[in-house]
C-alpha positions as CSV (number, residue, x, y, z in Angstrom):
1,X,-13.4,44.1,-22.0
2,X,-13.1,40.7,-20.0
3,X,-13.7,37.6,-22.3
4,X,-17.1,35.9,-22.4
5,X,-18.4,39.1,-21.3
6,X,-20.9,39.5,-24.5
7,X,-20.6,35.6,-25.7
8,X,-20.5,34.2,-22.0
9,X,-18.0,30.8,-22.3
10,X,-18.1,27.2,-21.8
11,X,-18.4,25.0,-19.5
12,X,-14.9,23.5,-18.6
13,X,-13.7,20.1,-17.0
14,X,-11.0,20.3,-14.9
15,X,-9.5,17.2,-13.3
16,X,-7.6,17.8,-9.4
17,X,-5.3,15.3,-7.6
18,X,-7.4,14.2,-4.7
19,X,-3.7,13.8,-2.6
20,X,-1.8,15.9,-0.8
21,X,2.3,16.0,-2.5
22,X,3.6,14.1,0.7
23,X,0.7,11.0,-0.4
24,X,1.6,11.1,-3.8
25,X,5.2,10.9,-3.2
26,X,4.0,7.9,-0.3
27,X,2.1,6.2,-3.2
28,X,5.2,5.9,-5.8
29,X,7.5,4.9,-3.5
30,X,4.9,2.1,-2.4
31,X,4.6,1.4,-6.6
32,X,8.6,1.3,-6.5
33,X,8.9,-1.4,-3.9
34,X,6.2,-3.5,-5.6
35,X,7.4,-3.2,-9.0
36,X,11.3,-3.1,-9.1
37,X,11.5,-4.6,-5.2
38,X,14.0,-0.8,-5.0
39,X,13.6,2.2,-2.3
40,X,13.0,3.1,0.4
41,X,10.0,0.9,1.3
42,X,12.1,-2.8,-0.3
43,X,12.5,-4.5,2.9
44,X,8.3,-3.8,2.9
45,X,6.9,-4.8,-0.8
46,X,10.0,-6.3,-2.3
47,X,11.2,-10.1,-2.6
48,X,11.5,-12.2,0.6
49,X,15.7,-12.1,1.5
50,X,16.7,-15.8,2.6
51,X,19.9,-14.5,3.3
52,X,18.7,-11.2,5.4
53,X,16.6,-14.3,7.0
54,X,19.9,-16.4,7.6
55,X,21.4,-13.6,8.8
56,X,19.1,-12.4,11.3
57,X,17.4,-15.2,12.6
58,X,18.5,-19.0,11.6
59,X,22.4,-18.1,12.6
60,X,21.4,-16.4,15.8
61,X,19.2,-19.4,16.8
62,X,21.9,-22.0,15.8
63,X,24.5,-19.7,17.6
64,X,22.1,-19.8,21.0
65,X,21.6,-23.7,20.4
66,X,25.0,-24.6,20.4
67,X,26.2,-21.9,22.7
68,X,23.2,-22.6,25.7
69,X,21.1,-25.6,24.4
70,X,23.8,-28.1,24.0
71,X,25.5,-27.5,27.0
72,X,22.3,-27.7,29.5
73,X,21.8,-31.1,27.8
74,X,25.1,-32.3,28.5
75,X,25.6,-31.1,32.0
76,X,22.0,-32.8,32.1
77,X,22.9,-35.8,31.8
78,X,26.3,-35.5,32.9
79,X,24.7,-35.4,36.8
80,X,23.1,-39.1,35.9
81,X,26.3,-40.0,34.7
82,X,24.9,-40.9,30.8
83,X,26.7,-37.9,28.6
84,X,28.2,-40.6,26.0
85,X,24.9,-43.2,26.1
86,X,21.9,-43.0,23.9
87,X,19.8,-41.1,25.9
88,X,21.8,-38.0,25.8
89,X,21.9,-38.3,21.7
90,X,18.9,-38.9,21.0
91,X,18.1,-35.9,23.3
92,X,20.8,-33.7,21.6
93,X,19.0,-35.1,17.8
94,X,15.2,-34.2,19.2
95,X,16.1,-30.7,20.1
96,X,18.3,-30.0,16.8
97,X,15.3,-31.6,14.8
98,X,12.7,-29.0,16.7
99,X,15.2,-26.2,16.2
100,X,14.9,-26.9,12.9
101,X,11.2,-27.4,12.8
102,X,10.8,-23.7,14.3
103,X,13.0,-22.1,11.9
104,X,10.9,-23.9,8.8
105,X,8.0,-22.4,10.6
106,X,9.6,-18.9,11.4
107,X,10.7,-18.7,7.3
108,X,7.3,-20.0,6.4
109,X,5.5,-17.3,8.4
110,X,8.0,-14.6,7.3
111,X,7.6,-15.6,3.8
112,X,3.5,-15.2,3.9
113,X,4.2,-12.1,5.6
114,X,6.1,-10.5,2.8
115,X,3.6,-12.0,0.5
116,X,0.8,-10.1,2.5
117,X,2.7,-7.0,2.6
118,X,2.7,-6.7,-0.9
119,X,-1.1,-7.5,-1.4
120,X,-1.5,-4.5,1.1
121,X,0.4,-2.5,-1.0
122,X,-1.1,-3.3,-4.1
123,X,-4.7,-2.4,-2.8
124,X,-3.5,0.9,-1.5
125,X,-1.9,1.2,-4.9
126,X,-5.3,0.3,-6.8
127,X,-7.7,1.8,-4.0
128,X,-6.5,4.8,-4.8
129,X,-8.5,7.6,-6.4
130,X,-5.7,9.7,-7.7
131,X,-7.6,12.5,-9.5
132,X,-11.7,13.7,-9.5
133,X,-12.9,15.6,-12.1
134,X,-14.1,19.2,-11.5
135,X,-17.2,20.5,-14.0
136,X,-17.0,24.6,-14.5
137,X,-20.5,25.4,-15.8
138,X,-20.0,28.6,-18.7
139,X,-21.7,31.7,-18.1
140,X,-24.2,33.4,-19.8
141,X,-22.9,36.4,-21.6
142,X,-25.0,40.2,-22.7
143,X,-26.1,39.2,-26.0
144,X,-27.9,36.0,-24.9
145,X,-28.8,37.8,-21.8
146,X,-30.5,40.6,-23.9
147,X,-31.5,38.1,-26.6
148,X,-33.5,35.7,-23.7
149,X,-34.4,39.2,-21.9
150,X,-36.1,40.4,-25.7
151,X,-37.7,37.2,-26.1
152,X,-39.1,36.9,-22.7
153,X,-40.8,40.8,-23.3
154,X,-42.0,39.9,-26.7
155,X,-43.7,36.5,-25.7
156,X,-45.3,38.5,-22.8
157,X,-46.6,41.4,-24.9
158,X,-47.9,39.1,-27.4
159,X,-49.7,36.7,-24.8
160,X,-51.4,40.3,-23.5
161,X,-52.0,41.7,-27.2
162,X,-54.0,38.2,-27.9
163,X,-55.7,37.9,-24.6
164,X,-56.7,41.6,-24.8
């Protein structure tokens, strides 16, 4: 005999992910990079790299100013005939100060950047409904089927014995 069939059973509460595997294993690794700045997704939620910055973008810059910049200037003023003077100095200074300026400004940008990646990541992370909750009303089983059925007749026959 199945169970419940004469008691009927409960009601039950079942809670269900709301995500498929491949977003639940998205949304750890996002947790990983924001929490231990480690994974796969590190370069995305962890801790702004100065050095990775050095690396990829100051030492190129300083490579293509000395290597291009420097030597435009000079042959600049080489045709007026002023390479040693003042001119071609303070030239030389002004365009190593606004080098300088636009890396500040490059970091500062890339720095807010990484700061904004890991706000994103946190309100995925929080925005998140991870599990609903599921209700499974119980059933009614023969007894209280037969007991409600009983009642029912009775209060019927009664109702016609005192109406009749």
């Amino acid at each position: 005999m199945p169970k419940g069939l004469l008691t009927g059973t409960k009601g039950k509460v079942k809670s269900v992910s709301t995500q498929t595997p491949e977003q639940e294993q998205l949304l750890k690794l996002i947790q990983e990079g924001i929490t231990s700045g480690e994974g796969p997704l590190k370069d995305i939620f962890g801790s702004f790299d100065p050095a990775a910055f050095e690396a990829g973008v100051s030492k190129p810059a300083l490579q293509q100013f000395q290597d291009e910049i420097l030597p435009m200037l000079q042959e600049k003023f080489i045709g007026g005939n002023q390479v040693g003077g003042s001119g071609f100095q303070r030239a030389g200074a002004k365009a190593a100060t606004d080098l300088q300026s636009k890396l500040a400004q490059l970091m500062y940008e890339a720095q807010n950047q990484q700061k904004q990646n890991k706000i994103a990541g946190v309100n995925t992370a929080l925005g998140t409904k991870a599990t609903e909750n599921i209700y499974k009303p119980g059933t009614e089983g023969l007894l209280q089927g037969a007991t409600k059925g009983f009642a029912q007749g009775l209060g019927t026959a009664t109702g016609a014995a005192i109406a009749g």
